[in-house]
N, C-alpha and C positions, 0 to 999 in steps of 0.2 A: 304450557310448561313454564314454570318461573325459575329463573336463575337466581340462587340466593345465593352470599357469599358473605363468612364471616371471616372476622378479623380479628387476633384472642393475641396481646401478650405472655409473655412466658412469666407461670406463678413467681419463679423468684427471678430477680435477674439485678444485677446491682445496676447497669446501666440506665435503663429505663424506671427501678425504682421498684418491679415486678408488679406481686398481687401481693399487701401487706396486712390491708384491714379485713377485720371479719365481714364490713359491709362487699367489698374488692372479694373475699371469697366466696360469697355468696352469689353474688352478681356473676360469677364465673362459672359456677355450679348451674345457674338457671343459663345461662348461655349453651353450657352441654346441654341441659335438658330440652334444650330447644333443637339443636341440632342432632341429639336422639329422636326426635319427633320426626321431624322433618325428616330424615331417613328411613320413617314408617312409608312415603309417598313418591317413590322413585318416579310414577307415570306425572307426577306433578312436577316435581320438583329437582331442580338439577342442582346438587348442594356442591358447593369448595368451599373449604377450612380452609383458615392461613394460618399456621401457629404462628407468631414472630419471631423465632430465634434465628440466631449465628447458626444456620447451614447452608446447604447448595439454594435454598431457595426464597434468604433472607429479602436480597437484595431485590428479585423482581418484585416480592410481594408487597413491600414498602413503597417502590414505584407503583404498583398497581394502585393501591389504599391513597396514594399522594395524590394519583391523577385521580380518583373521588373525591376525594378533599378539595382539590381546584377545583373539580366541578360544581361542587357545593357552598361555591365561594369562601374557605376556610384558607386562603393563603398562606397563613403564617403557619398554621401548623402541618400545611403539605411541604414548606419551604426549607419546613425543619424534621422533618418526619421523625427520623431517627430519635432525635431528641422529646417528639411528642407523644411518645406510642401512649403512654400513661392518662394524656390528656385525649385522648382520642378514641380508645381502645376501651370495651370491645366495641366494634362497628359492625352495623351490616347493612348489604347494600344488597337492593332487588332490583334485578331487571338492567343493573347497569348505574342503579340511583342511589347515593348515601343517604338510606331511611333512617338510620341510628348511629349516632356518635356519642359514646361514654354511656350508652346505657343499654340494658336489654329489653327488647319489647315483652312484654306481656302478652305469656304464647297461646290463647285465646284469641285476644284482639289482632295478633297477628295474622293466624290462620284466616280469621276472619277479612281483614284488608288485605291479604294477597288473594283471598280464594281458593286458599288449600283446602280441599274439603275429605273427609271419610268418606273411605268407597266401599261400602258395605258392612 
């Protein structure tokens, strides 16, 4: 079972700067459709979404995202999270590891290098 967890700014948001260009919306679009996928594979796959906005669960999730970022020796922008969501976002981390920072993998190659596989 592989733990995936992604990490998605809020389309608009004046703070962080949102999701502005057509390439930012697309990139956010193939982000869903990845983690449409991956909710085809419950017995694989343990999925959490962090949208990042201003509610009850801004604050842990930034903390969460920042202690991958340290771990991925990114200091300055775990140091500044709040201020970096733009530069950072979307991420995803497998297994506990930040595998993608500012971009989506390519969910093919993905499946493939986690070992997500079709079960029938």
């Amino acid at each position: 079972m592989k733990k995936v967890e992604m990490f998605l700014r809020p389309m608009g948001c004046a703070c962080t700067g949102g999701v502005t260009s057509l390439r930012e919306q697309e990139e956010y679009s193939r982000m869903e459709l990845l983690m449409d996928i991956l909710e085809d594979y419950p017995e694989q796959v343990e999925l959490h979404t962090y949208y990042l906005v201003d509610d009850s669960t801004y604050g842990e999730s930034l903390r969460k995202l920042a202690g991958y970022l340290r771990a991925a020796g990114e200091e300055d922008f775990a140091d500044r999270i709040a201020f970096s969501l733009k530069h950072v976002t979307p991420a995803v981390v497998v297994d506990g590891v930040l595998k993608y920072m500012r971009e989506v993998p390519d969910i093919d190659g993905f499946l493939r290098e986690t070992g997500i596989e079709e079960t029938g």
